[in-house]
mmCIF file of the N, C-alpha and C atoms, coordinates in Angstrom:
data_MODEL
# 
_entry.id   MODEL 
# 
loop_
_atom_site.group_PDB 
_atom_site.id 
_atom_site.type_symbol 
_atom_site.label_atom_id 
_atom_site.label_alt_id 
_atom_site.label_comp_id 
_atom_site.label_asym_id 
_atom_site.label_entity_id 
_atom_site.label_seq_id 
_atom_site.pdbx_PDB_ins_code 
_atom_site.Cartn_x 
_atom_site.Cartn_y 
_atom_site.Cartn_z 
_atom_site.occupancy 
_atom_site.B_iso_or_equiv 
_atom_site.pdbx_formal_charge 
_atom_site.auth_seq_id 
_atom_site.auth_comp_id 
_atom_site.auth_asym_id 
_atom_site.auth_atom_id 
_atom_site.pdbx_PDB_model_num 
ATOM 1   N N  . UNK A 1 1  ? 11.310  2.609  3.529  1.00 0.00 ? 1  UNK A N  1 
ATOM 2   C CA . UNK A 1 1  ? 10.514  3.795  3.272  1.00 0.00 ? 1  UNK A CA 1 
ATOM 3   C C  . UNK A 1 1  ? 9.445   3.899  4.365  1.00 0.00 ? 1  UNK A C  1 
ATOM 4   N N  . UNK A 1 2  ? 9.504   5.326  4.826  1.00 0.00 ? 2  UNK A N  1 
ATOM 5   C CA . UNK A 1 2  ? 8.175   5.556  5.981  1.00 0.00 ? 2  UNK A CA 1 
ATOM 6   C C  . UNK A 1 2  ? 6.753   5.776  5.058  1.00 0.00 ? 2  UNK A C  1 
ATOM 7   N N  . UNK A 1 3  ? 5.903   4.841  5.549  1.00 0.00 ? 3  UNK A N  1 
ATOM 8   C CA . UNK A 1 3  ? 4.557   5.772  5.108  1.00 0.00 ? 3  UNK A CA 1 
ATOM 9   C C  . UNK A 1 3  ? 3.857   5.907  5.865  1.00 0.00 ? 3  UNK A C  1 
ATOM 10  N N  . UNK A 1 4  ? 2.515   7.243  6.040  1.00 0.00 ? 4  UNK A N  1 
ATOM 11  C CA . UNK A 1 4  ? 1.865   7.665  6.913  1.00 0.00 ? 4  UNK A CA 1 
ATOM 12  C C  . UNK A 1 4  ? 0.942   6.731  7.285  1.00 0.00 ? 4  UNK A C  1 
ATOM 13  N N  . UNK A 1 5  ? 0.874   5.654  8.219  1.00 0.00 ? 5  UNK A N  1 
ATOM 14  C CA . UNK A 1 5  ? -0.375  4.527  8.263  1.00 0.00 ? 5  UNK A CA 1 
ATOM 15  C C  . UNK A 1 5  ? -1.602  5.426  8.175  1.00 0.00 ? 5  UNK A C  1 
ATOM 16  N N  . UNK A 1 6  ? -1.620  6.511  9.135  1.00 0.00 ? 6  UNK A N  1 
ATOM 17  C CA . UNK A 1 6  ? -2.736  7.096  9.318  1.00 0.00 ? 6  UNK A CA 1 
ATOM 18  C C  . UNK A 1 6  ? -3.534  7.652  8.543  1.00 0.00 ? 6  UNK A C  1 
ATOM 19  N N  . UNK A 1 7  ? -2.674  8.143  7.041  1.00 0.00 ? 7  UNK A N  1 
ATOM 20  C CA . UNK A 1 7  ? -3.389  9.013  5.718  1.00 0.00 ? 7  UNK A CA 1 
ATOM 21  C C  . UNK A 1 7  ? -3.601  7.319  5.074  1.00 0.00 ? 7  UNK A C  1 
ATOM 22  N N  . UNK A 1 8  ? -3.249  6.837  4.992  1.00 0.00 ? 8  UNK A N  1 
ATOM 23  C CA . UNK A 1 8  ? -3.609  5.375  3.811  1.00 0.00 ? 8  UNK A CA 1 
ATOM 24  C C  . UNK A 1 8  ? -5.034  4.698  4.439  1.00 0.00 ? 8  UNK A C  1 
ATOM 25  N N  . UNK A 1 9  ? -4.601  4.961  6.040  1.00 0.00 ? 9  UNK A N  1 
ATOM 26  C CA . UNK A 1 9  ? -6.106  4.390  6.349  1.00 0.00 ? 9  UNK A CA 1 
ATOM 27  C C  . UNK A 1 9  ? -7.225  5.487  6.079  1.00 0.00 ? 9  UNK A C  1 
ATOM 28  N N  . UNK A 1 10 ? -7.050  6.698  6.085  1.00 0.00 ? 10 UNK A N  1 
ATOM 29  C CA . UNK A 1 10 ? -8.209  7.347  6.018  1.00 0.00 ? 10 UNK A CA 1 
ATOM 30  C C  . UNK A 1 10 ? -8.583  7.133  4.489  1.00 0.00 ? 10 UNK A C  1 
ATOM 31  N N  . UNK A 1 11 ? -7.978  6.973  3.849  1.00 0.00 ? 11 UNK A N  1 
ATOM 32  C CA . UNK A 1 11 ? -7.974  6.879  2.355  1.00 0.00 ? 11 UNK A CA 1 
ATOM 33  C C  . UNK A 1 11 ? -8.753  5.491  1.915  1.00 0.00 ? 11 UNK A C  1 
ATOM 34  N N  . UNK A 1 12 ? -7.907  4.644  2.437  1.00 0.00 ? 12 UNK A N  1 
ATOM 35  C CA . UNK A 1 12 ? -9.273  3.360  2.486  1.00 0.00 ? 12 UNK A CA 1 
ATOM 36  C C  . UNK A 1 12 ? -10.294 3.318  2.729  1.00 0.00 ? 12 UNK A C  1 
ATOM 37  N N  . UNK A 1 13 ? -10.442 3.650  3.971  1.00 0.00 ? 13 UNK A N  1 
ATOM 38  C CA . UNK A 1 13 ? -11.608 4.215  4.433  1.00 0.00 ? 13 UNK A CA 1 
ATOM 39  C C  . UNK A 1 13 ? -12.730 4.920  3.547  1.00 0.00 ? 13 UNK A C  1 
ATOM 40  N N  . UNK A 1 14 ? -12.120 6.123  2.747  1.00 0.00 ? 14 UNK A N  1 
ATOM 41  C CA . UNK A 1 14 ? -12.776 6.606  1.801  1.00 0.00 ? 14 UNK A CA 1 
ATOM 42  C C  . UNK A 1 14 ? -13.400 6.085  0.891  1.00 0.00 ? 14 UNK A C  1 
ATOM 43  N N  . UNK A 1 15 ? -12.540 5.155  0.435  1.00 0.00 ? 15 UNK A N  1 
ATOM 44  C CA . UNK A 1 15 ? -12.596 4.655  -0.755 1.00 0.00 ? 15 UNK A CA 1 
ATOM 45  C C  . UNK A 1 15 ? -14.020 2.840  -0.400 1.00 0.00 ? 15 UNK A C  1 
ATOM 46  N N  . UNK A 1 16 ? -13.468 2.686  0.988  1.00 0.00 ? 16 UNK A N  1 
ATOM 47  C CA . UNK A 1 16 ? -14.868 1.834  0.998  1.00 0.00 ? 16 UNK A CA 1 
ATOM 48  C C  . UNK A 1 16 ? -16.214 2.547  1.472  1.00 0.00 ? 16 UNK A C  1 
ATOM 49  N N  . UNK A 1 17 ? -16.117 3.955  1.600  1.00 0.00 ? 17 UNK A N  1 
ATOM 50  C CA . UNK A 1 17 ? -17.497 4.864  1.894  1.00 0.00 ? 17 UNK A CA 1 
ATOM 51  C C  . UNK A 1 17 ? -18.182 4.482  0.662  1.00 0.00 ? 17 UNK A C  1 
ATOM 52  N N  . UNK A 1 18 ? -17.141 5.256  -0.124 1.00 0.00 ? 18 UNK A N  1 
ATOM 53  C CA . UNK A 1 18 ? -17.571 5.387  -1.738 1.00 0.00 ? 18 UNK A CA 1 
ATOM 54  C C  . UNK A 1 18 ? -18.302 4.514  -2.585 1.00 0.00 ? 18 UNK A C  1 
ATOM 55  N N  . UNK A 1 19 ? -17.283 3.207  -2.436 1.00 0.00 ? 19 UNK A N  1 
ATOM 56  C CA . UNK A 1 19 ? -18.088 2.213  -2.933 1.00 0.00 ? 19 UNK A CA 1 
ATOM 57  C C  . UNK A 1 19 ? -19.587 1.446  -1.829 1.00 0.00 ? 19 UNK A C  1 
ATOM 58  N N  . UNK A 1 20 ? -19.533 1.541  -0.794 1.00 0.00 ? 20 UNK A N  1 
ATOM 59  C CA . UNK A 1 20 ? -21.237 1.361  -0.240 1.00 0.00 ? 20 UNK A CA 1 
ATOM 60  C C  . UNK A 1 20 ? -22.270 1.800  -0.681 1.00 0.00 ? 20 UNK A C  1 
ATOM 61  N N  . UNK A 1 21 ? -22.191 2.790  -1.968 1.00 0.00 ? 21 UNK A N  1 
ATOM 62  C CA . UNK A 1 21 ? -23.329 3.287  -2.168 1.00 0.00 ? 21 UNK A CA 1 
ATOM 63  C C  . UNK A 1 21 ? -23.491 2.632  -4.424 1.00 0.00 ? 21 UNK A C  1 
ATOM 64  N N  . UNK A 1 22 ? -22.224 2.155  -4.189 1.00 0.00 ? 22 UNK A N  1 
ATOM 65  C CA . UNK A 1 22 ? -22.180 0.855  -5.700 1.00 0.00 ? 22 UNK A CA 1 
ATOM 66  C C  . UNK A 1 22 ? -22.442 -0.047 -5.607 1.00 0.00 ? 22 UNK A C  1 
ATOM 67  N N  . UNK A 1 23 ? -22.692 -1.049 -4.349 1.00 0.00 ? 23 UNK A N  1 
ATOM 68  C CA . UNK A 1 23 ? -22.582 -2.466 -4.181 1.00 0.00 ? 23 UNK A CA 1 
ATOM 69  C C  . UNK A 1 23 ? -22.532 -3.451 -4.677 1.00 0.00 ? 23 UNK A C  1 
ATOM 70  N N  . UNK A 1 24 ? -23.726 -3.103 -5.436 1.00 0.00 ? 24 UNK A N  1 
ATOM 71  C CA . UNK A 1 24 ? -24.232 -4.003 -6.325 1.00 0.00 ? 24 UNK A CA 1 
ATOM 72  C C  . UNK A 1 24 ? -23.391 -4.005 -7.813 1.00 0.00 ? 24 UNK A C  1 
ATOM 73  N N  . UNK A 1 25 ? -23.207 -2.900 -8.075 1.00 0.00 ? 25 UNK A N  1 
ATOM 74  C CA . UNK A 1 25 ? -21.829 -2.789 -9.896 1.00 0.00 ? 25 UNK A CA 1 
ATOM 75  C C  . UNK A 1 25 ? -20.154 -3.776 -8.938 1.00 0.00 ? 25 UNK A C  1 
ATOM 76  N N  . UNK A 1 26 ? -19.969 -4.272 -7.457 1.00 0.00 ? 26 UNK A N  1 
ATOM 77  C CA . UNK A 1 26 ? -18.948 -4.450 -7.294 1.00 0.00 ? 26 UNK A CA 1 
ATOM 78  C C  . UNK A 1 26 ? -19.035 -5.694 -6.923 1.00 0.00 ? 26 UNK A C  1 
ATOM 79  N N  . UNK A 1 27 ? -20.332 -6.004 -6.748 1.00 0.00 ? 27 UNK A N  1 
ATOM 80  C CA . UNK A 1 27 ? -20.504 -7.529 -6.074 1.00 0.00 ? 27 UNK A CA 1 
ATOM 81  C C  . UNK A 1 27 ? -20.295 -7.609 -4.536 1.00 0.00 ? 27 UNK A C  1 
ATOM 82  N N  . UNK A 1 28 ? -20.788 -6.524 -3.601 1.00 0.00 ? 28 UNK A N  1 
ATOM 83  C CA . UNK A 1 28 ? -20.665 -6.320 -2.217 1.00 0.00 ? 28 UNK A CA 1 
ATOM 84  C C  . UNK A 1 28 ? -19.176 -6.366 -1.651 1.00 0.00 ? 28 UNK A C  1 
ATOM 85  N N  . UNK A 1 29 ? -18.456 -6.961 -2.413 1.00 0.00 ? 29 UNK A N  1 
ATOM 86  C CA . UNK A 1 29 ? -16.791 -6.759 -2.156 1.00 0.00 ? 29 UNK A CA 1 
ATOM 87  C C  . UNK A 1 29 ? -15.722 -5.580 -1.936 1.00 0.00 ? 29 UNK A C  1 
ATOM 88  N N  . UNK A 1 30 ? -16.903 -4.801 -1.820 1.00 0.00 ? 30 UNK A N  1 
ATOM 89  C CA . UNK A 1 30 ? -15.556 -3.350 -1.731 1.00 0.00 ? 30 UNK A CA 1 
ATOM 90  C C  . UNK A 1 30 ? -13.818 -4.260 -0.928 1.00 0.00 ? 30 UNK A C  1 
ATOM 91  N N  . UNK A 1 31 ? -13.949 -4.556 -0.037 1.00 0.00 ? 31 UNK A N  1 
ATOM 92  C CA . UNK A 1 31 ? -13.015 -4.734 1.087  1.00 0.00 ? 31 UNK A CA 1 
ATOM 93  C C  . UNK A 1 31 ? -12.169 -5.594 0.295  1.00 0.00 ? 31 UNK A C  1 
ATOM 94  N N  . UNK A 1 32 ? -12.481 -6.430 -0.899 1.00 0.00 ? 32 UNK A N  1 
ATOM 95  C CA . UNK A 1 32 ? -11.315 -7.347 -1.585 1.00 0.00 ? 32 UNK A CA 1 
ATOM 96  C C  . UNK A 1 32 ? -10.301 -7.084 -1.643 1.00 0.00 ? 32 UNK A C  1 
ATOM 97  N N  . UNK A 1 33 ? -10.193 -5.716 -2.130 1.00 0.00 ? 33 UNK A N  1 
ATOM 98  C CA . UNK A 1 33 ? -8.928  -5.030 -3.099 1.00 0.00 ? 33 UNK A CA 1 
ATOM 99  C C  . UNK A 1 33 ? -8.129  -4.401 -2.196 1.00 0.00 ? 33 UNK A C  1 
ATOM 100 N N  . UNK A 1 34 ? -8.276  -4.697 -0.655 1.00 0.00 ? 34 UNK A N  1 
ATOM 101 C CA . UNK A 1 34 ? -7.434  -3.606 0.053  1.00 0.00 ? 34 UNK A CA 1 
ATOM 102 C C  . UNK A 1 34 ? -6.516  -4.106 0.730  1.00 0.00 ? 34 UNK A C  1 
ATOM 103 N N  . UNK A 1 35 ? -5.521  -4.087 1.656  1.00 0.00 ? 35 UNK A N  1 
ATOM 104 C CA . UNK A 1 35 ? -4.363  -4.116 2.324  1.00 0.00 ? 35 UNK A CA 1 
ATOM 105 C C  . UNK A 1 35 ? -4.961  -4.968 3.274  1.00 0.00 ? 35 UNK A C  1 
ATOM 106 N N  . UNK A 1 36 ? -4.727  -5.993 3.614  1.00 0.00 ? 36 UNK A N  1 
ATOM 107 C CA . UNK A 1 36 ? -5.276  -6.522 5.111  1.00 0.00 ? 36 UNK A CA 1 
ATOM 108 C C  . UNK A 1 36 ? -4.879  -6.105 6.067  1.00 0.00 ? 36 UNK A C  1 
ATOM 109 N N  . UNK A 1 37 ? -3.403  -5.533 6.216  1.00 0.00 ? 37 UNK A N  1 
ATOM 110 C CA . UNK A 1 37 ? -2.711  -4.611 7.262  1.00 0.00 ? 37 UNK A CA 1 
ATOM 111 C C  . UNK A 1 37 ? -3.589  -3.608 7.531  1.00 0.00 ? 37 UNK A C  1 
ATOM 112 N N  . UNK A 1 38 ? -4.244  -3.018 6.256  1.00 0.00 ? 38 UNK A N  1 
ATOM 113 C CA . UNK A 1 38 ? -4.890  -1.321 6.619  1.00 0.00 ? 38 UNK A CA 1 
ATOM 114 C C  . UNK A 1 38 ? -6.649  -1.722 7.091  1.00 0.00 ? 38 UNK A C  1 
ATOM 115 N N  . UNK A 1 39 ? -6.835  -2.955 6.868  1.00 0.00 ? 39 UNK A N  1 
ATOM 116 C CA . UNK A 1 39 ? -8.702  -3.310 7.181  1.00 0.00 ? 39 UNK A CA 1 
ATOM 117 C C  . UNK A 1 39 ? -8.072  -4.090 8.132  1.00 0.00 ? 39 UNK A C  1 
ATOM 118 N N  . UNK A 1 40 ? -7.167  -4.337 8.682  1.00 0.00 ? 40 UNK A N  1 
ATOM 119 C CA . UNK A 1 40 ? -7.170  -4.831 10.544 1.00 0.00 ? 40 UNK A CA 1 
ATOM 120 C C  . UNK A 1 40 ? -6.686  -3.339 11.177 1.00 0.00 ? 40 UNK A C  1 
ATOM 121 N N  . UNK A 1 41 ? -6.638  -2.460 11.259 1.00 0.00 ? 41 UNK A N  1 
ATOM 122 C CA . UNK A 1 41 ? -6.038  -1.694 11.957 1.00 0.00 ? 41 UNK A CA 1 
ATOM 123 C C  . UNK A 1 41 ? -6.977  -0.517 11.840 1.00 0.00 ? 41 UNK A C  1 
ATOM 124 N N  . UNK A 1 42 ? -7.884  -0.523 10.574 1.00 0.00 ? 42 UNK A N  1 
ATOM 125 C CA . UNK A 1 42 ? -9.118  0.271  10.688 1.00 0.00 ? 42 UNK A CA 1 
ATOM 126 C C  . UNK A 1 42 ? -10.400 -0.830 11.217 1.00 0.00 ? 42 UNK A C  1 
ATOM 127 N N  . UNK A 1 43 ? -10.248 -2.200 11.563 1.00 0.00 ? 43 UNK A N  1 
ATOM 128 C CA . UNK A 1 43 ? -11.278 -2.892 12.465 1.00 0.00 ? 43 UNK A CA 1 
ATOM 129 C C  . UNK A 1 43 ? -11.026 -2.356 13.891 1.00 0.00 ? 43 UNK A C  1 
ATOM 130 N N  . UNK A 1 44 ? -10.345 -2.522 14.158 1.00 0.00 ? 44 UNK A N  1 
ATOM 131 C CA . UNK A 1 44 ? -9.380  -2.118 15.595 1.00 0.00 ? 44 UNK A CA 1 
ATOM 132 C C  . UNK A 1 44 ? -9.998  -1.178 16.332 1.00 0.00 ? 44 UNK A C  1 
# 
């Protein structure tokens, strides 16, 4: 199956905007829960 790397990363992306402004309800961990494929390639 193809998927769009480029929409999943923007989507991560989103989704750790979002939580920067919870930090503290998440325990500073936004980045736990995500793809390591998609948080090396949005470090990049």
């Amino acid at each position: 199956m193809n998927y769009d790397t480029d929409k999943i990363d923007e989507t991560v992306l989103a989704f750790l905007t979002l939580i920067l402004y919870d930090v503290d309800q998440f325990g500073g961990r936004a980045w736990k829960g995500h793809d390591w494929d998609v948080l090396d390639r949005l470090y990049e």
